[in-house]
N, C-alpha and C positions, 0 to 999 in steps of 0.2 A: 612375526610381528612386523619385520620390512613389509611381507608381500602385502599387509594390511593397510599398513597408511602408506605405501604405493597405490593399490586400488581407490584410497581414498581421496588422493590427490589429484589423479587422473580421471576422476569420477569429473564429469560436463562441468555439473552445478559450480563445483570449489574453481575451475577455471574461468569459466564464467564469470562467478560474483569476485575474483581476482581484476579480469580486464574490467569491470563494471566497476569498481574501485578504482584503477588507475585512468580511465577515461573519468569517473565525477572527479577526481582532485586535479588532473588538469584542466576540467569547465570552470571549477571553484576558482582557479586562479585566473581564469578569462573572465569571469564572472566580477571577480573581484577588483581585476582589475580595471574593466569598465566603471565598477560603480566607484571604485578612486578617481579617475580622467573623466569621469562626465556626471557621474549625479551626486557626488561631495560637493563639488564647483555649484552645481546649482542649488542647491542643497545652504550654501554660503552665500547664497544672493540674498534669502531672506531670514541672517542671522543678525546677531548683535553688533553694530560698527563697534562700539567699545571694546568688548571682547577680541573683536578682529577674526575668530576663529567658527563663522560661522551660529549652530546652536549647541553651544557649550554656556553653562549657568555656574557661574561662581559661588562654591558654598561659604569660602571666607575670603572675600577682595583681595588683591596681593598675593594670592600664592593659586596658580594656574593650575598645578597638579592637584587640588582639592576639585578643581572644574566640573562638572555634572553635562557628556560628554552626548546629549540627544541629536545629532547628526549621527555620530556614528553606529546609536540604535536604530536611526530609520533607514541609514543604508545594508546595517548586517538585513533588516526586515525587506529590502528591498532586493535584495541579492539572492534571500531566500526563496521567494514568490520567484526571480525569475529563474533560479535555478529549478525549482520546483514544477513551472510553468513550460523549461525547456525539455524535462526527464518527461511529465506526462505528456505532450503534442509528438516528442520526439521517438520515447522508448514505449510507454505503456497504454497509449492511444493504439500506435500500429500492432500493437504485440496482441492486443483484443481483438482487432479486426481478422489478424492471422490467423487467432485462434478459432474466432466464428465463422472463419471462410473454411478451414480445415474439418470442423463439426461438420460443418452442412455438405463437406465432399464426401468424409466416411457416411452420411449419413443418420447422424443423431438428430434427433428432433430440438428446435431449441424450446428451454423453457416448458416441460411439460410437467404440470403443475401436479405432484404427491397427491394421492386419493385423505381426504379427509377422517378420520378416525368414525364417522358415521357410514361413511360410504363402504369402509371396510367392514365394519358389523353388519351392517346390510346385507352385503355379497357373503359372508360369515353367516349367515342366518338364512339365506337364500338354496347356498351348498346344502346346510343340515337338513333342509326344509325337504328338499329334493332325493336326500338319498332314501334306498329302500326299506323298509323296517329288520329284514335281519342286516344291513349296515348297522341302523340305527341303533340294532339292538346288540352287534357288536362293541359298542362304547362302552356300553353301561357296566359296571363292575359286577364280578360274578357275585352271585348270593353265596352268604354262608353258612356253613351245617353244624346243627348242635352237635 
């Protein structure tokens, strides 16, 4: 049972999507913490003077903790897109390239398109068409005797 989830742990992938976890939550907090220091601020230029608190919408006046808190939706949206925008340019952009440059070393054709279910009846009808009559007549089921 050890040597099992031993093997299993030491297997690439679990180490892998390990570091690939702890490298996204410390970009989350680089991340996150840009969009505090720089696009909350901006974010509060074109909020409510009254409020003071940028776009926050007070559902009952007087009491701030009811607030309806739309800055900090557009910044989680904004954090998201750049996290998102730094995984694909960084990790999943070059990771395709790798892998089409690797294809075309071994060899593999890219992209070749599956024969269409006509094309295979075709050639399926072409074979039969071509074999000899005792092939042909190898198929058929033997007759049977009263």
């Amino acid at each position: 049972m050890l040597k099992g989830f031993r093997d299993f742990i030491l297997r690439g992938n679990v180490i892998d999507l390990a570091v690939g976890v702890v490298i996204g939550a410390a970009f989350t907090g680089l991340v996150t913490a840009f969009s505090d220091a720089i696009i909350n601020p901006l974010l509060n230029i074109f909020g409510d003077a009254e409020v003071g608190e940028g776009w926050k919408i007070p559902v009952i006046p007087g009491r701030p903790e009811t607030a309806l808190d739309l800055g900090m939706l557009v910044s989680a949206a904004i954090n998201f897109l750049l996290i998102a925008a730094v995984v694909y340019f960084l990790i999943v952009a070059p990771m395709n390239k790798l892998n089409e440059m690797q294809k075309r070393k071994r060899g593999i054709p890219e992209d070749v398109a599956a024969p269409t279910e006509t094309e295979l009846l075709t050639e399926i009808r072409d074979l039969l068409a071509g074999q000899s009559p005792e092939q042909a007549g190898s198929t058929t089921p033997p007759a049977t005797s009263n």
